[in-house]
N, C-alpha and C positions, 0 to 999 in steps of 0.2 A: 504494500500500500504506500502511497506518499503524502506526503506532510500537506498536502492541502487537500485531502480528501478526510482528516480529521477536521472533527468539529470543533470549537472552541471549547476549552475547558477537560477536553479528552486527554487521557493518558498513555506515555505512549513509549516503545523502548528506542534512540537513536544514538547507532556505534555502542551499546552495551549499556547507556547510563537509561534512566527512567526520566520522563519527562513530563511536563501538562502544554498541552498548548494554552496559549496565551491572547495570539494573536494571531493577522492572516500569516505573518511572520517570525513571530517568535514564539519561546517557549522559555516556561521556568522550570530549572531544576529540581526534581522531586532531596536532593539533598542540598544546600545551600542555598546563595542567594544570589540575586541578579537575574538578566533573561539571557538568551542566547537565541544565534540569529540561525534560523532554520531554512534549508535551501527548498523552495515548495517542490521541487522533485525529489527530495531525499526519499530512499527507501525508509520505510520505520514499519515499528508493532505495536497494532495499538494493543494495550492492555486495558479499556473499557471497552466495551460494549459500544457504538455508536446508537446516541439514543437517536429514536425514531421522531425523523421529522414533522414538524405538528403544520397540521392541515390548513391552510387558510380556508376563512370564510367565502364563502360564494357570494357571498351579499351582506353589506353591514347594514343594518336601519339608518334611516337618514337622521334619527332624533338620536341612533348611540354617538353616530360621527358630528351633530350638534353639541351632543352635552360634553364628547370629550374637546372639543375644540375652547369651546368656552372654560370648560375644568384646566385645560392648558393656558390659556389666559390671564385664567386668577392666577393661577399659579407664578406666571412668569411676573404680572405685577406685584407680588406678594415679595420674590426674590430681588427685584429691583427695589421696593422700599424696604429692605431689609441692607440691602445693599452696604450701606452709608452714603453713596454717591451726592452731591448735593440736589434739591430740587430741579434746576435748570436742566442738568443732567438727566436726571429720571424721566423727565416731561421729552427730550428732546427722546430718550432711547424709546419710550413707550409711543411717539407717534412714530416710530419706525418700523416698530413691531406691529402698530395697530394698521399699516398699511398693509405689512407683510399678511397679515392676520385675513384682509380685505383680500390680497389677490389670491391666498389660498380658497377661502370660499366661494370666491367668483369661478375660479377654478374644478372645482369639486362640483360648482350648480346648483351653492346652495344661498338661501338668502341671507 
């Protein structure tokens, strides 16, 4: 198998040591610390299981993909006044988001 046909978070044997993958790229050592850079053709073994990939929906409701757009919103103003950032700041990054925000739904189709 190679190193990019492990899923993120898998475990796996490359050149004799034990690994996790980490990234599309790297991996942490199962003994020590630090990552190390994994070539995506390397031969390896995984020693998990690759879990089964989960299904996407065929159709989300348009009121789940309302309520979480807006849940995404508070959220992101919640983290900017949490911030510290001054006023002027907050106000300028939140009508950029709230644009970003505009062309996402105009995108999607929704009102």
């Amino acid at each position: 198998m190679k190193f990019t046909e492990l899923q993120i978070g898998q475990r796996f044997l490359y050149r004799g040591k034990a690994y996790r993958k980490a990234t599309a790229l790297m991996a942490d050592p199962a003994e020590g610390e630090g990552q190390r850079l994994i070539p995506r053709s390397a031969p390896v073994e995984p020693l998990d299981a690759a879990a089964p990939p989960r299904e996407l929906p065929g159709e989300i409701p348009l009121a789940q993909i309302d309520h979480a757009m807006n849940r995404l919103s508070a959220d992101i103003r919640q983290v900017l006044a949490d911030s510290g950032l001054d006023v002027d700041s907050v106000n300028a990054l939140l009508r950029k988001l709230q644009g970003a925000f505009v062309r996402c739904r105009h995108d999607l189709n929704l009102p």
